[in-house]
VOKELO-747832 format. One record per atom (N, C-alpha, C): residue in one letter; x, y, z. Coordinates in steps of 0.05 Angstrom, whole numbers, plus 32768, in hexadecimal, padded with zeros to 4 digits. Atoms other than C-alpha are relative to their C-alpha. Example, Ala and Ser with C-alpha at 12.3 -4.5 7.8 and 13.67 -1.06 7.14 Angstrom:
2
 r    X    Y    Z
 a 8012 7FE8 8000
 a 80F6 7FA6 809C
 a 8012 8018 8000
 s 7FF0 7FE8 7FFF
 s 8111 7FEB 808F
 s 7FF1 8016 800E
end
This chain:
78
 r    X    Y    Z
 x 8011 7FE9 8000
 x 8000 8000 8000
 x 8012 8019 8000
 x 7FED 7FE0 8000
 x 801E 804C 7FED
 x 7FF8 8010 8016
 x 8005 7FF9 7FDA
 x 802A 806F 8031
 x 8004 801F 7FF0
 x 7FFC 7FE2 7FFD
 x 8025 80BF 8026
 x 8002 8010 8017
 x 7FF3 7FF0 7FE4
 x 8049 80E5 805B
 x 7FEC 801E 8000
 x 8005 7FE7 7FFE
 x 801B 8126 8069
 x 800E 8010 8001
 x 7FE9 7FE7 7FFD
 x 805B 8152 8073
 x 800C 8003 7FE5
 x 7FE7 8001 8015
 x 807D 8140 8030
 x 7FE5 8009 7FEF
 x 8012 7FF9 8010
 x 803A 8156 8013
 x 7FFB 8021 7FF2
 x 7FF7 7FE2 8007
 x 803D 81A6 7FEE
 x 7FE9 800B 800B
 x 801D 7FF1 7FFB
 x 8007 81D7 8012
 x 7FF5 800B 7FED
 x 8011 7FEF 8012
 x 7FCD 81EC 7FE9
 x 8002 8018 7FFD
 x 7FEB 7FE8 8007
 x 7FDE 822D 7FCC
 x 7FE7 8016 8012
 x 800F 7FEF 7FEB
 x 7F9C 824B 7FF7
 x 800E 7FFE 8016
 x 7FF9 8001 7FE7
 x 7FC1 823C 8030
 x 7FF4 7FEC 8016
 x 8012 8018 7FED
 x 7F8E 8209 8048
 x 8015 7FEA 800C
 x 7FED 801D 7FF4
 x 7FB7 81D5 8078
 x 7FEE 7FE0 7FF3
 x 7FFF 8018 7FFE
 x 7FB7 8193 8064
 x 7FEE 7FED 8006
 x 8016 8006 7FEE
 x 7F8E 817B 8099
 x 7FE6 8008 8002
 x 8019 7FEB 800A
 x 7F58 81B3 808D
 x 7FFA 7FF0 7FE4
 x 8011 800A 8020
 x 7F52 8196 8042
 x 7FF2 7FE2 800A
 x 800A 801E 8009
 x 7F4E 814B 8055
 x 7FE2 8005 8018
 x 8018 8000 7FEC
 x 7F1C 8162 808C
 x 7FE5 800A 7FF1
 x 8010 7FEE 8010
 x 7EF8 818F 8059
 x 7FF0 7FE2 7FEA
 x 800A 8010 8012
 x 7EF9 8157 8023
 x 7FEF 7FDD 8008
 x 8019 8015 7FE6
 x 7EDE 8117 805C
 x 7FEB 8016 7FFB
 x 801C 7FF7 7FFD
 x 7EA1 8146 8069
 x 7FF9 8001 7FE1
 x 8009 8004 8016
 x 7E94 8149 801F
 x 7FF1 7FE9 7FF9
 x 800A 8019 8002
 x 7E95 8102 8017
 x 7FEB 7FFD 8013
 x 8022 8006 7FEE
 x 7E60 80FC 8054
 x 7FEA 800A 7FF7
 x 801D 7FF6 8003
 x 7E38 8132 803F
 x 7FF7 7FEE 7FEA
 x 8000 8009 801D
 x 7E39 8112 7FF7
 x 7FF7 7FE9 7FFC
 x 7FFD 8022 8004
 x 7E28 80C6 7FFD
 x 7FF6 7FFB 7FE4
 x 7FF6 8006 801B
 x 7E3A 80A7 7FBA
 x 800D 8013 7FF5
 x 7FEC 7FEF 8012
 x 7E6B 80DE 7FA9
 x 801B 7FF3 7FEE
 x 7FE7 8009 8015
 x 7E9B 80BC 7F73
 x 800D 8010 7FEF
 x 7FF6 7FDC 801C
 x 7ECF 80F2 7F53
 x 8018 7FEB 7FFF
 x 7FE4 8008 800B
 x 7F07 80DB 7F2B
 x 800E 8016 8007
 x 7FED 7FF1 7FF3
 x 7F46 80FF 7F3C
 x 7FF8 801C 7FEE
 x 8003 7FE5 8002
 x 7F3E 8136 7F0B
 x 7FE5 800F 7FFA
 x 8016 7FF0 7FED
 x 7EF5 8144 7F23
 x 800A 800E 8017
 x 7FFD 7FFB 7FE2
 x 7F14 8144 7F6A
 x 8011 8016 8001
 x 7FED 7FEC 8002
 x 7F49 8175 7F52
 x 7FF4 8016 7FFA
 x 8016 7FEF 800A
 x 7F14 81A4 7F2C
 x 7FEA 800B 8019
 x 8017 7FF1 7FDC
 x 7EDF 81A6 7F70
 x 800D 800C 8010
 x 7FEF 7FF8 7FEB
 x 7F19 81B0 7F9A
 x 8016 8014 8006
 x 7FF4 7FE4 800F
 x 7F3A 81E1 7F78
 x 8024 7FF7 8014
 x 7FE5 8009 7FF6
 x 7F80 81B9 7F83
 x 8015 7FFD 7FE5
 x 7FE9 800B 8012
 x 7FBE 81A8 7F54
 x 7FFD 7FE3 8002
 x 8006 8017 8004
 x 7FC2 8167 7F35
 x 8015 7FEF 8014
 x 7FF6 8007 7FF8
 x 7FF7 8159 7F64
 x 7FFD 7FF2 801F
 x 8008 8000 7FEF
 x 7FD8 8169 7FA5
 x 7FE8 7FF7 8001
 x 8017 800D 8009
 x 7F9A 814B 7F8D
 x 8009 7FE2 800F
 x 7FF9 8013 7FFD
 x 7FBA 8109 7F83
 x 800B 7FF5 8020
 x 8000 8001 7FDE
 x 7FDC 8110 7FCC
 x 7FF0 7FF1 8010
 x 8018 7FFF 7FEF
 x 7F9A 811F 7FF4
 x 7FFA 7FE8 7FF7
 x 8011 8017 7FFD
 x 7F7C 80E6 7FCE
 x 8003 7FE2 8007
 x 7FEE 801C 7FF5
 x 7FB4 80AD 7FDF
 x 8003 8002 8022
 x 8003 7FFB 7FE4
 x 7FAF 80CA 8023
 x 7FE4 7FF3 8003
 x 8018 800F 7FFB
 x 7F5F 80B9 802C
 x 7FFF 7FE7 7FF4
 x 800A 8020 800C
 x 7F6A 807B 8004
 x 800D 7FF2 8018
 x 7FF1 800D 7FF2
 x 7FA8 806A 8035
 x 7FF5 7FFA 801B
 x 8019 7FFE 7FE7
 x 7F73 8074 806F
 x 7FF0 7FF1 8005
 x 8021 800C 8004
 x 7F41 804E 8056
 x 7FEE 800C 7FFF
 x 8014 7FEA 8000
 x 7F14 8086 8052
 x 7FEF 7FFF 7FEA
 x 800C 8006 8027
 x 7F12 807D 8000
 x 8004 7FE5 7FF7
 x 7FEF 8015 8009
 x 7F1B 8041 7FD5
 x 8007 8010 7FDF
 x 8004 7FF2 8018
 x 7F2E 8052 7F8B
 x 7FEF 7FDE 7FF0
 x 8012 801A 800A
 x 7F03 8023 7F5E
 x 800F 7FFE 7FE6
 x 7FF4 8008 801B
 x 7F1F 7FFF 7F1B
 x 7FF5 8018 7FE8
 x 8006 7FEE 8014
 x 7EFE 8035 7EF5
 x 800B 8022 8006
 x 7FED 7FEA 7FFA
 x 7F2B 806B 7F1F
 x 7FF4 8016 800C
 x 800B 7FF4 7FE8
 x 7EF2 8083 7F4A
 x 8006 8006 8015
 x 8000 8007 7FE0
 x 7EFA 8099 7F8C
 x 7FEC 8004 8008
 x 801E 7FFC 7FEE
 x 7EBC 808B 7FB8
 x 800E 7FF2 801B
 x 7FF9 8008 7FDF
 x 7EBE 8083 8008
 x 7FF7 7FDF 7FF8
 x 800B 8017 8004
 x 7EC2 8042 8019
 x 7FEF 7FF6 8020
 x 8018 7FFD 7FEE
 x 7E93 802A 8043
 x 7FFD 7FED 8011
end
């Protein structure tokens, strides 16, 4: 499994911490049930770089929070 270190991660250029996004983007997924965004949805809603995108989203996958699905979805998993 790919481990993403939160520190080696680049801050969003709003200045939002890290922690603030993945906390921001969890409540999404709750409010949202069945929210499935491919990465460059998730980059577009989130108003992120494709870099810091990718990050955040190996972070909630690494959590278990997300799964990604063979078709390169990410939906919570449940």
């Amino acid at each position: 499994m790919r481990t993403v270190a939160k520190e080696h991660v680049a801050q969003p250029d709003d200045g939002e911490s890290i922690d603030a996004l993945l906390r921001r983007i969890i409540g999404e997924y709750r409010e949202m049930p069945g929210l499935c965004l491919t990465a460059p949805q998730a980059q577009r809603l989130w108003h992120l770089d494709a870099a810091m995108c990718d990050c955040i989203l190996a972070i909630l996958v690494d959590q278990g929070f997300l799964i990604r699905t063979n078709r390169g979805l990410y939906v919570r998993r449940e």
